[in-house]
N, C-alpha and C positions, 0 to 999 in steps of 0.2 A: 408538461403538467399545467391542468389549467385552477384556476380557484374561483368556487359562488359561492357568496356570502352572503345571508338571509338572517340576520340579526346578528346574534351569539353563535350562530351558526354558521362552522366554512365548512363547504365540500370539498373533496379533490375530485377532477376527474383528468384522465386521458386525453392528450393529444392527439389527434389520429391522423392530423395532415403531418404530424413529425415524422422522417424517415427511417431514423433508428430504432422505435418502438412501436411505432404507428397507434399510440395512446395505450400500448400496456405499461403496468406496472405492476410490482408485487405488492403484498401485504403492505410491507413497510411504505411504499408509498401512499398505497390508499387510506392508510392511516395517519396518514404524516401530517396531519390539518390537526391535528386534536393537540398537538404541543404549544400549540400557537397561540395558545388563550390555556394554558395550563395554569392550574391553582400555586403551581412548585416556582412557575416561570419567574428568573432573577425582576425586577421592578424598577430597581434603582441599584447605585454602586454600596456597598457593602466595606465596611474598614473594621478591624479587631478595636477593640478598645482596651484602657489600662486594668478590665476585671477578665482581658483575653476573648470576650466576644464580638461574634461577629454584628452588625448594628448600622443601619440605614446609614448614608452620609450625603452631601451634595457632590455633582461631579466635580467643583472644581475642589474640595477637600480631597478627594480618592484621587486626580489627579496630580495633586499638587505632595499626595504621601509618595508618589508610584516615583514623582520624577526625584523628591528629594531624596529615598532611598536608593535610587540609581547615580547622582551626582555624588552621596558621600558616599558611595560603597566602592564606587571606580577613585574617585581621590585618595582613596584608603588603603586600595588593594592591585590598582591598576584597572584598564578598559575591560580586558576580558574576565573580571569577577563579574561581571553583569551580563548574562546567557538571556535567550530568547528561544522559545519552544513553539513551532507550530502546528499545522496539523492537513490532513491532504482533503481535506471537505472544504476548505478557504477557496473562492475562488480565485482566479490566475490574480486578480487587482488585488486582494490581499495579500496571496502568496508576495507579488513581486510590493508591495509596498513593506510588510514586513521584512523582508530580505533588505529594502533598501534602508527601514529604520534601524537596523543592529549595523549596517553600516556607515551608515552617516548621521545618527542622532546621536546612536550608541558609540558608533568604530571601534566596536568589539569583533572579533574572530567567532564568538561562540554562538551560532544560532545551526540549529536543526529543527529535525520536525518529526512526526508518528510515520510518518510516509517511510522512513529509514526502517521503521518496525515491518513493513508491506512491499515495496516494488524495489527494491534497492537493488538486490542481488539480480534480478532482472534486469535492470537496467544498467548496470554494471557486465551484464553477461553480455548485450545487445550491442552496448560499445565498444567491447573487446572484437567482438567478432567481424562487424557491420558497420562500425564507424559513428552509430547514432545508436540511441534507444527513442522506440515511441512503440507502445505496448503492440497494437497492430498493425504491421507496415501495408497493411492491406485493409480495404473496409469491410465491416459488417457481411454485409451483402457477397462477399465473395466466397463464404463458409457455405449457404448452400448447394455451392457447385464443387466443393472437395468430395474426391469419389472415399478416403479416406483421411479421416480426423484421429490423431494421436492424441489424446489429453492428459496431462501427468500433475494428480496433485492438486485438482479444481473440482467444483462441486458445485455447477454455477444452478441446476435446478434448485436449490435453496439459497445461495448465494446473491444471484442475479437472476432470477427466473425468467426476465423480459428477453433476456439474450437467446434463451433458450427456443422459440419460435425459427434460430436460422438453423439448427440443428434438427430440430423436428422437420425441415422445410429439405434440411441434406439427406433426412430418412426415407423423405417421401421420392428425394430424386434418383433413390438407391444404392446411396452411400453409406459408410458404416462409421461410427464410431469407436475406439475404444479406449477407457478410462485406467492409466495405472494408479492406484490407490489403494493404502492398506486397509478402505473401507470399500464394502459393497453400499455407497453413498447412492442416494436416489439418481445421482446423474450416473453411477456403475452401473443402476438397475437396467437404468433405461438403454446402456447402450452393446453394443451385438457381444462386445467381450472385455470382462476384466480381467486384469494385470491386476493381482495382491500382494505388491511387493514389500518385503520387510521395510519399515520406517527409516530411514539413512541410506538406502542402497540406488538410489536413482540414478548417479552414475556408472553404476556397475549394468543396470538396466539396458542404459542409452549405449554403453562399449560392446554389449552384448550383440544390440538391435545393427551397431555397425557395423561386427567380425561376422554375422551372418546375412548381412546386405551382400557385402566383399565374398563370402564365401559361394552365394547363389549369383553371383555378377549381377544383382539389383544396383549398384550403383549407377552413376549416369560419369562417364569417364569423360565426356565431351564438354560436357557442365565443369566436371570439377579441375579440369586443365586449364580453362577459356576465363572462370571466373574466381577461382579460388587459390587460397595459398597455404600450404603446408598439412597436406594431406597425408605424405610419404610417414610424418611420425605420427597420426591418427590409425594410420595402414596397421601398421606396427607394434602401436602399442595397443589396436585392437585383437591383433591376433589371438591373445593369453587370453580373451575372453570369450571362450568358446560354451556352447550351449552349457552342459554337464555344470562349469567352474560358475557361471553367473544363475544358473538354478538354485548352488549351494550359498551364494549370498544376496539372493534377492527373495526365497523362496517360489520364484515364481516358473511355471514348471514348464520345459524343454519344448514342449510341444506351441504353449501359448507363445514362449520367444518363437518360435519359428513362424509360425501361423501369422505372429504380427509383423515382423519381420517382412513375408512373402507378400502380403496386404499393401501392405506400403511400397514396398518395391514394383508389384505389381501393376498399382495405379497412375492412371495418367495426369491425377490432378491430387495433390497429398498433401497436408497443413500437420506440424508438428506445434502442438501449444502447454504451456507451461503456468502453472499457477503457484498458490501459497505454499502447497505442500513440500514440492520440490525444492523452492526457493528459502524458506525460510529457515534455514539451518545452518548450520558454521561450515559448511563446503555449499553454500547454497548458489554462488556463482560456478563452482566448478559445475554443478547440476545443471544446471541452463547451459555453459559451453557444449556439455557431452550431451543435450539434446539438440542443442543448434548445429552440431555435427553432423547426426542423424538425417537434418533437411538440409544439411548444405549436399551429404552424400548422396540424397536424391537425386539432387540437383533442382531442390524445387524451389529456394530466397528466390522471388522476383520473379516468377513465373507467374502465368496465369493461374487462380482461383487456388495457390497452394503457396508454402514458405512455414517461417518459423512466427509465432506472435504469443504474446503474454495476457493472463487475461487481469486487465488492473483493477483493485480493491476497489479504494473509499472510490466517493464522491467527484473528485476531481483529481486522482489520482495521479494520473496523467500529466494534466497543467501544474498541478499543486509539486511537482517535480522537475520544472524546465524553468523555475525563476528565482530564484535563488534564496530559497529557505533552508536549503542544506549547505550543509559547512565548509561544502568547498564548491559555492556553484556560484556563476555570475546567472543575470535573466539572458534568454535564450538559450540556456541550456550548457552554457560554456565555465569552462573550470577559472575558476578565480584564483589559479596560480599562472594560466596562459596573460602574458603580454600585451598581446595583441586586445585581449576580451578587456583585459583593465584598462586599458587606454579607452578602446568606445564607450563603456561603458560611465568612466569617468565625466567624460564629454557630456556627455545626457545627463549625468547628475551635476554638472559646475564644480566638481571637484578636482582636487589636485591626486592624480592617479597612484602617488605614493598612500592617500590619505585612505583606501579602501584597504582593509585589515589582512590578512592570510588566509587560510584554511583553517576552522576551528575543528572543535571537537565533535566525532558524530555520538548521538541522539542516546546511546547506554553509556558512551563515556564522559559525555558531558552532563549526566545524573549523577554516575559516580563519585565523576568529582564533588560533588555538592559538600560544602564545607570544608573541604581539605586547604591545608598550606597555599596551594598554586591552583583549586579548584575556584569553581563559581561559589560564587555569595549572594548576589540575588536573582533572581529571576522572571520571566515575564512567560507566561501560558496563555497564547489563544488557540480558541478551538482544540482544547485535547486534553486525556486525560489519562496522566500515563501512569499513576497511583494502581488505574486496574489495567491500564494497554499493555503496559510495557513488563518483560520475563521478570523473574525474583523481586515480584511486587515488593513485595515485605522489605528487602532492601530496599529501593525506590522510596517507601514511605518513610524510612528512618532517613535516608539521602536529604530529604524536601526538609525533614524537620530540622535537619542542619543549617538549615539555610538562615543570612539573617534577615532576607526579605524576599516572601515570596506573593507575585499578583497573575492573578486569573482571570481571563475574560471567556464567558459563559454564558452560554442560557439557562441553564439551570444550576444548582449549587452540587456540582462533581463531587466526585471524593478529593479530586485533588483539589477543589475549590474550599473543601473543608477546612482545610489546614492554613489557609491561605492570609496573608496579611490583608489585601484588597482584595477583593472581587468587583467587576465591571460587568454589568449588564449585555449581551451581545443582541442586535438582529438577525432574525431567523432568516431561515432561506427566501419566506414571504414576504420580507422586506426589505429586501434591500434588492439593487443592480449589479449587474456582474456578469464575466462572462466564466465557462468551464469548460475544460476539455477532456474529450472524452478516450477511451479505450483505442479507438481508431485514430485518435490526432486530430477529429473537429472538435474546430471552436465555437461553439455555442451561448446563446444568450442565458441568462436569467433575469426578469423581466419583476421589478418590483410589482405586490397586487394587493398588499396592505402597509399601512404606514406604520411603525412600530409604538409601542406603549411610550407614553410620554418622557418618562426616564430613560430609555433604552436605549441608544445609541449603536451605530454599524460600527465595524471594528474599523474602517477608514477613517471614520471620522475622530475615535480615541486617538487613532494612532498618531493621525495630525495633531490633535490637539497634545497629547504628549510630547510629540516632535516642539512644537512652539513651547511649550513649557523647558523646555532642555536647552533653549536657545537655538533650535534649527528651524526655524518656521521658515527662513527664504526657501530651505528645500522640500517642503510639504506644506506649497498650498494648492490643495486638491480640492475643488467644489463637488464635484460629481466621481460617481465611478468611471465614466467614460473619460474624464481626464486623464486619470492612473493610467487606463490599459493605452492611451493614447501615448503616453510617454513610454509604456511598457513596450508600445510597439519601437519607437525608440533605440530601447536599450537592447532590444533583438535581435538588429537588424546584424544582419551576416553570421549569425548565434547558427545553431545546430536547427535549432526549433524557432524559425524567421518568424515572426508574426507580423512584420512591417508592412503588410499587402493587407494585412486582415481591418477591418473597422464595421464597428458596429453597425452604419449601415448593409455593408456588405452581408455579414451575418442572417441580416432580417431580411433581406431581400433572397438570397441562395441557400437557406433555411441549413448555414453553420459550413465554416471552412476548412479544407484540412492544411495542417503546416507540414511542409514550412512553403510559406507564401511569402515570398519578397519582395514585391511589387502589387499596386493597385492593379492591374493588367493580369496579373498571373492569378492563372486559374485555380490556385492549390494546388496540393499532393497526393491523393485518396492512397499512391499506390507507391512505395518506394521501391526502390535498386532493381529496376524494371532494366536499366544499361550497366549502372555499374553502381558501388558501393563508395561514402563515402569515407575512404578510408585511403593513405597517404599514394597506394601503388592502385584503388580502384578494384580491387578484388575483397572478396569476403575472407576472412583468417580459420581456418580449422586451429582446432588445439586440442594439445594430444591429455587429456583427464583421465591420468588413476583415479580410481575409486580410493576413496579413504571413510573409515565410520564415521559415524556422528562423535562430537564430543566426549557422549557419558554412554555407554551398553547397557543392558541387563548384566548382573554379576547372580552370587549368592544371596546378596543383600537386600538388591534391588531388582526382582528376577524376569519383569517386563516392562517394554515399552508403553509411552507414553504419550498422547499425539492431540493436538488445540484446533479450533475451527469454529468455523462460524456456524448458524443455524439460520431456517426457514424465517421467524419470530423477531431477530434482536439484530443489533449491529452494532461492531465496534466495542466498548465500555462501556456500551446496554445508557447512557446517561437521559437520551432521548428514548429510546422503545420502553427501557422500565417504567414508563411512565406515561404508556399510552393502554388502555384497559383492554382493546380488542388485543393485541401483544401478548400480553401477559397471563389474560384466557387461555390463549393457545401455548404458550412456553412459560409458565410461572417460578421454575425453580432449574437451576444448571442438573443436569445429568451424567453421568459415565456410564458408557456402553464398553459391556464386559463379555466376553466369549463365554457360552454355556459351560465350558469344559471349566474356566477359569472360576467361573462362578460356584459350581459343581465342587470343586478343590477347597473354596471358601467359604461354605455352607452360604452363600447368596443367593436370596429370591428377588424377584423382580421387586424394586422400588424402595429395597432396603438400605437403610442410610452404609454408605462405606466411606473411609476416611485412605484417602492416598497420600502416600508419601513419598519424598524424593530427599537428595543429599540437600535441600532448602528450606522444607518444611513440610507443611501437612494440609491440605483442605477438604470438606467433606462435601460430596454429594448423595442423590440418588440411584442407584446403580440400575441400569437400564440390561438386561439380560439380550443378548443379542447374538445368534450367528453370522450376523454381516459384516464384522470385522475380525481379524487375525485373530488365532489365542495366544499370540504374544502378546498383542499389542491393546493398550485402553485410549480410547477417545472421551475428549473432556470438550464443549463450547467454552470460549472465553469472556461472555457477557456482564459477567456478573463479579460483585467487591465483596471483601470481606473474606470470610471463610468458606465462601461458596467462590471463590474466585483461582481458577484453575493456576492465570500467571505468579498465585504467590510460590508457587513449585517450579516452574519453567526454566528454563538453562537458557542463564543470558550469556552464555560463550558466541564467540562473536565471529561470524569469518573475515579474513584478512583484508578481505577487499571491500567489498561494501559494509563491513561493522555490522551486517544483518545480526542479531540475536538467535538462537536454537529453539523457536519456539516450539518446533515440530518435532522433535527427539528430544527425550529425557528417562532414564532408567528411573522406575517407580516401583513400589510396594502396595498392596492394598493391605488395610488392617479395619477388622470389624469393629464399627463407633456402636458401644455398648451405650 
């Protein structure tokens, strides 16, 4: 993305020598200049005063409240009453800077981030199976040569529209796509056949797709002997999932399982890919195992122009997951209960390797706790705003206001910035350096091309200057960004996700690297487990996934499903697009798309306010009359706070393994708002 500024005036335009978009982008980015000189835009730091408002201050007052409230809260309560919240839009030098200030300014246990809300169970699935997660083990560019693409649960022609050109590009090479989703979503429209599988049944789906692999000998037997392990009870316990038994709990009808089934089997080059839908729900890693089944029974991980790959959310999704923002990760991608990881990593910080904390709490249970006995007591938020991101808002917001101190760093004044003891000014994406990684595992620049408002401040630079204020300034003095990711590469090196080869001149020169790169000499990784998988024996793991429902059903009570998603217009907790005017023309108010039949049942006309309910509460929208999704099931976008805000209903039940929350299933009611 490039930026021209002609007074008051910035443009964005397009990249075209960049390889991954060749200068496209969506709405949202062509819009994305208008926040940058926004009337809302934070100015300066922000402190409550004794009449409770919020009220200009100088940075070293705001920093000098943030650090005394975090010294008497930890002498009070212990290191871990003081939590750290981040967010997956931070580039890789924030992520791993933050990560390293809850460890060594803070040496609290309790930091996560919204990324836990997004690619968790993915990447949790990835490493069970594979040894590593990195969204695409394969680049971009390899999607136009899959003769068939499986998509479960993604919607990237409104999501990510840019990406959509390598799809269109697989159409034209006369390959098929087809989308399972319980909506007929612009990217179902577009492709040769949907799967409308009931909401929660994704596993049932993928046991399906493999008792009918195994039944028509589509599998590849030479593959999965040479490279895989533990097939015999996948074999097995695929059997019970014969067409007829997975019709009756996916809704999805006998013929389209076979059809997709034969598709795939068929083809000589096959890509199984998995997104929000799938994943986010409280069996939302089982969901990814029993599709990464699916391509292991191909035979097609690590093959040419085919395998398994996820498609990742925010910003820097990716990156913003491999350095240790979450609660039990060291940088490089390595778990901060392994030995070995805390020993190197200690090294690179000049620490004593007992002195780095445990595993803290992930990202809904370290909300929950907020004010309890043994829970957090203050807290630190950059970049995120989980008051509207994160499920059973409503709780969430009564959680924060437990708190006895909470601080925000922003660009504009969030909801969750509302409530907040401090607010800090943050640099936009236009200002500041960094680098981010993207969906396929390159490491790319971000290239400052405005200087920020006089008060405003990068969040490396608070974060040091907090660090010195806490008494840790030998370990945070960072001049530049390029410092950070310098040591980042550092703390890397031998990590899952190496960056130790990568340096910013390299990036400018080979236009972005993929990891893991361990050496200045090595060429990157574009393509993994091409020979073998890292994993202790070098083979990929099958795992044998029953299906189990979602959390909460339809009952009498609550007699349909309920399903969240992003839209074309907005992103995220809307904090940034609600507040750009071409946006909000085009999407000005949240929606629920309801099945004619449904509707019909409810005396509802197109655009009539209806109030949904769930076992957490109620919020209201416009009701959008629609045959392209289920008649069980309503779809809500999550953009939006308040009572137009879909997560104050959402089921934050949680799966076992990655703490994902249940955004995507929850039993609901509709009741007419008179």
């Amino acid at each position: 993305m490039d930026l021209a500024c002609d007074g008051d005036r910035i443009e964005v335009a397009g990249n075209r020598k960049f390889p991954v978009n060749e200068g496209g982008l969506c709405l949202k980015g062509w819009s994305a200049a208008e926040t940058l000189r926004h009337p809302d835009r934070l100015l300066s730091p922000l402190a409550r005063n004794a009449e409770g408002a919020l009220e200009p201050v100088s940075w070293e007052i705001a920093i000098e409240r943030i650090a005394s409230a975090m010294r008497s809260t930890q002498t009070r309560y212990g290191r871990d009453a003081v939590a750290v919240f981040g967010g997956g839009s931070l580039t890789n030098e924030k992520a791993y800077l933050l990560g390293k200030f809850a460890r060594v300014a803070l040496r609290t246990s309790n930091i996560d981030y919204n990324g836990r809300f997004c690619m968790s169970s993915a990447a949790a699935g990835a490493s069970k199976a594979f040894g590593i997660d990195r969204g695409l083990p394969f680049p971009l560019e390899d999607i136009p040569h899959a003769e068939v693409i499986l998509l479960v649960g993604g919607n990237m022609a409104e999501t990510m529209p840019p990406i959509m050109r390598y799809f269109e590009a697989q159409q034209r090479n006369g390959g098929a796509l087809i989308v399972a989703d319980p909506r007929r979503s612009p990217t179902a429209q577009w492709a040769k056949l949907h799967l409308a599988l009931r909401p929660g049944s994704d596993a049932a789906l993928a046991n399906g797709l493999v008792h009918l692999l195994i039944r028509e000998s589509l599998i590849d037997v030479s593959y999965i002997e040479r490279r895989t392990e533990g097939f015999e009870d996948v074999r097995r316990l695929a059997a019970a999932y014969w067409p007829e038994r997975v019709e009756g709990i996916t809704g999805v009808p006998q013929a389209q399982l076979v059809e997709t089934a034969r598709m795939l089997g068929r083809a000589q080059t096959a890509m199984v890919l998995t997104s929000r839908g799938a994943e986010q729900q409280s069996h939302g890693v089982d969901n990814v195992l029993a599709f990464i089944n699916v391509a292991l029974a191909l035979g097609r991980v690590g093959q040419a122009f085919s395998g398994y790959g996820t498609i990742t959310g925010q910003g820097n999704g990716q990156g913003g997951r491999e350095h240790g923002q979450k609660a039990d990760q060291l940088p490089g991608y390595r778990r901060i209960d392994d030995p070995a990881a805390r020993r190197d990593v200690a090294a690179v910080w000049g620490i004593p390797e007992d002195d780095i904390p445990g595993p803290g709490k992930s990202a809904c249970e370290l909300i929950d706790s907020a004010g309890e006995a043994n829970g957090i007591r203050a807290l630190l938020v950059v970049g995120s705003n989980p008051i509207v991101s994160a499920p059973n808002a409503m709780n969430v917001s009564a959680r924060f206001k437990r708190l006895a101190f909470l601080a925000v760093a922003d660009f504009f004044l969030s909801e969750t910035a509302q409530i907040a003891d401090v607010v800090l000014p943050s640099a936009q994406w236009a200002e500041e350096e960094g680098t981010i990684t993207n969906l396929e595992g390159r490491v790319i620049r971000r290239r400052r091309a405005l200087e920020p408002p006089e008060q405003v401040r990068t969040d490396i630079d608070f974060l040091c200057t907090l660090a010195r204020a806490l008494g840790k300034s030998t370990f945070f003095h960072f001049e530049s960004a390029q410092a950070v990711f310098d040591e980042l590469r550092a703390a890397t090196r031998g990590g899952a996700a190496d960056y130790s080869g990568i340096s910013y001149d390299r990036i400018e020169r080979d236009g972005g690297v993929f990891w893991p790169c361990p050496s200045d000499d090595h060429p990157g990784t574009p393509r993994l487990f091409q020979e073998t998988f890292p994993t202790p024996s070098g083979r990929a793991r099958f795992h044998a996934i029953e299906h189990e429902g979602p959390a909460e059903v339809p009952d009498e009570q609550f007699p349909l499903y309920l399903t969240t998603g992003r839209m074309l217009a907005h992103y995220q907790s809307g904090t940034q697009t609600r507040r750009v005017r071409e946006l909000m023309e085009a999407a000005p108010t949240p929606f629920a798309e309801i099945h004619p039949q449904v509707a019909k049942r409810h005396g509802l006309v197109d655009g009539a306010s209806v109030v949904l309910r769930t076992r957490r509460g109620s919020a209201v929208f416009a009701s959008r009359i629609t045959a392209s999704i289920r008649p069980d099931t309503i779809f809500v976008p999550f953009h939006w706070p308040e009572e137009a805000s879909v997560n104050r209903v959402t089921n934050d039940a949680l799966d076992p393994v990655s703490r994902m929350p249940e955004f995507k299933v929850c039993a609901v009611r509709i009741e007419i708002d008179e």
